[in-house]
N, C-alpha and C positions, 0 to 999 in steps of 0.2 A: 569776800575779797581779802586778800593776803594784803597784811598791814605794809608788804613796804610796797606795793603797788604805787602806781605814778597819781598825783594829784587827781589829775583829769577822769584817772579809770574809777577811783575812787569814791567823784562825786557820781558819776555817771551809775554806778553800784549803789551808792545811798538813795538818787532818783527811782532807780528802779522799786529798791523798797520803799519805796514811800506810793509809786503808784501800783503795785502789788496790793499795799494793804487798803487804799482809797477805790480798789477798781470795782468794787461790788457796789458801790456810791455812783460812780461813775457810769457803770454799766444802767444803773436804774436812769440817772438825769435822761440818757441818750435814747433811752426806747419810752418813757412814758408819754411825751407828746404823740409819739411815733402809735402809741398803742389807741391814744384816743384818736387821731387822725383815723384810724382801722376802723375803729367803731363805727364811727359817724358815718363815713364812708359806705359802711356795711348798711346801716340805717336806713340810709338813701338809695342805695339800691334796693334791699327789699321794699319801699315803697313804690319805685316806680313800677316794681317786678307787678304789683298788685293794681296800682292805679295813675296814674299821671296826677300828683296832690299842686291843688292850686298854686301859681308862680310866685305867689308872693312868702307860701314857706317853702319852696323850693330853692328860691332865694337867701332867705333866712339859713337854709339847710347850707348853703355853698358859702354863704360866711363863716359860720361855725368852722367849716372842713376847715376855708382859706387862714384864719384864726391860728387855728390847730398847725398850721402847715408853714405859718409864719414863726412861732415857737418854738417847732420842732429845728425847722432851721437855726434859731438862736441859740439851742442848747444844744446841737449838734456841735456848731462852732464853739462855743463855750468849751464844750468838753476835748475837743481838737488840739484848743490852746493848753492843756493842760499836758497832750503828748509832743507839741512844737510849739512853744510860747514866742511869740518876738521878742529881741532882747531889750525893744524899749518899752514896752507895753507895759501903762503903769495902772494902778487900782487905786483907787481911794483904802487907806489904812485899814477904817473900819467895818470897810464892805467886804475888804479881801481877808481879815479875819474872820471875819461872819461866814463869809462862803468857806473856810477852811472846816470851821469850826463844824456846819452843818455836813461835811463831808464822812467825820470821821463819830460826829458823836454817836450815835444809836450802835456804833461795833465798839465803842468805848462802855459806853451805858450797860448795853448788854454783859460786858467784863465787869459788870460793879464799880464804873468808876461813874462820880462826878465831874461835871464838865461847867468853870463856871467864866465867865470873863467881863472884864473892866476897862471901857475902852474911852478915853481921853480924849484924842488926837481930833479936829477940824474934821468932819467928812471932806474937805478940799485936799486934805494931805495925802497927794498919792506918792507909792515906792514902786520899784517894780515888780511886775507879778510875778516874774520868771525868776526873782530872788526872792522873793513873801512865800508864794506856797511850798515850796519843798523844807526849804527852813523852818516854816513855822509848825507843819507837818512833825516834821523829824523829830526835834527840840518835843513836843506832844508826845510822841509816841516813844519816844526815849524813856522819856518819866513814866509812860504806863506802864513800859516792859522793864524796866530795871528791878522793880520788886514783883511777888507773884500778889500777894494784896492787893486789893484792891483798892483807891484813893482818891483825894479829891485833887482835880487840875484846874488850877486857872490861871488865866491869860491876862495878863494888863498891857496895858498901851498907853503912853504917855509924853509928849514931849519934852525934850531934855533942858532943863533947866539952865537957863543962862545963856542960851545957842540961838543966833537969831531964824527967827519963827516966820520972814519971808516970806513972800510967793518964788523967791530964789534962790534959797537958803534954809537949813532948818535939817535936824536927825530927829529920828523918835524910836524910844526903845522899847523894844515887848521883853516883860517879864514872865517865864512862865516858869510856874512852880507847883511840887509837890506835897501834900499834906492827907496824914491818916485820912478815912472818910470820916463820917460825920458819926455814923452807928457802928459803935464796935462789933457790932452782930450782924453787920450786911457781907451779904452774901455777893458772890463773882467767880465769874469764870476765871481762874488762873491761864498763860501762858501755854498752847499745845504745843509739845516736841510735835506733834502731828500734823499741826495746821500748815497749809501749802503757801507760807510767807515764816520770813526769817523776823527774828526782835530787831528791831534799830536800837545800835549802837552808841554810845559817845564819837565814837571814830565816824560814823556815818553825819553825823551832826557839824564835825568839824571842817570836814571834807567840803560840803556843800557850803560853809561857813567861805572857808580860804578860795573856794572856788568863785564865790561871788564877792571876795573883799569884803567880806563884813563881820565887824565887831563882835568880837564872842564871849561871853564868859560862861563858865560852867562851873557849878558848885553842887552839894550836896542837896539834889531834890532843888534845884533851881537853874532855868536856864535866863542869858540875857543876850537881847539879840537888837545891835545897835541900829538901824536902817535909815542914811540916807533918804531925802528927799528927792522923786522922779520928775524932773522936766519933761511933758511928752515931746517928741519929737517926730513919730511918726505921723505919714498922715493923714487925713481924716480917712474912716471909713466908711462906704455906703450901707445904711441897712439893707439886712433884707426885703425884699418885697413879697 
């Protein structure tokens, strides 16, 4: 994306790299229910193919599937929001770092980095999702690619000091920062000009920053990322059945 590009197209451009480099995470969350539903499925049919098996594990068998097929649906949707978020739809702080966190670590790990995080905040503290994942994404993967070394990442979370802490009021900042690894001598994948995804940027970081009004600082191997507290407002949703 050409730097004087318009705000909007900007962020719209850092989104895409961020779900670019998450989509082999994603792509897994969204078929492995979907794969055990097959199975089982497959189970049951060659049973009956051979014998009509007593009702009561036939029964057992059709819970499993309905099981399997109640999941699939959640991490369907789950993953859905990740391509169309609502703009109020909030998460709990430490959930929605956790779920960032498990998206990107094992393509991190694999590159020789450490992945560690420190999280503070109330499980009651939600922000919103549609501003927590891309951001805190970015800001991640910023620090990974800025050097080819590999290093150690982590994450803190903490409520801001002095700020009232409310059920209607209240900011919490993540820190996230960069430091050598731990063994001078580990080993990692560097950076491929090859790979079919581009580095994120400082400029992609900030973009999604101004796009969602949120507090940014950027320093050397450090990022800070200020986040209001989400009132939900939408309203309730039905599980699936």
């Amino acid at each position: 994306m050409h730097a004087d590009a318009p705000p909007g197209q900007a962020a719209e451009a850092a989104r895409y790299a961020v779900l670019r480099r998450i989509g082999p995470a994603l792509r897994h969350d969204l078929i492995v229910n979907l794969q055990a539903v097959g199975m089982m499925t497959e189970v049951a049919a060659a049973r009956l193919d051979h014998a009509i098996p007593p009702l009561a594990d036939l029964r057992q068998q059709l819970a499993r599937i309905h099981r399997g097929t109640r999941e699939a649906i959640a991490n369907s949707l789950r993953v859905a929001s990740w391509l169309a978020p609502p703009e109020d739809d909030s998460i709990g702080l430490q959930e929605g770092v956790q779920e960032c966190l498990a998206l990107v670590r094992s393509g991190l790990e694999f590159r020789g980095h450490v992945l560690r995080s420190d999280l503070q905040p109330p499980p009651d503290f939600e922000v919103s999702s549609a501003t927590l994942r891309p951001l805190l994404l970015a800001g991640l993967l910023y620090l990974a690619d800025r050097e080819a070394a590999p290093g150690e990442l982590t994450v803190c979370a903490h409520l801001d000091a002095g700020i009232d802490t409310s059920q209607d009021a209240g900011y919490a900042t993540l820190a996230l920062s960069r430091s050598p690894a731990g063994s001078a001598d580990r080993a990692g994948a560097t950076h491929d000009a090859d790979a079919p995804y581009r580095p994120v940027h400082a400029g992609d970081v900030r973009a999604l920053a101004r796009d969602g009004r949120i507090d940014l600082q950027l320093e050397d191997r450090r990022v800070f990322i200020r986040l209001p507290r989400l009132m939900a407002t939408s309203p309730l949703q039905i599980a699936p059945v």
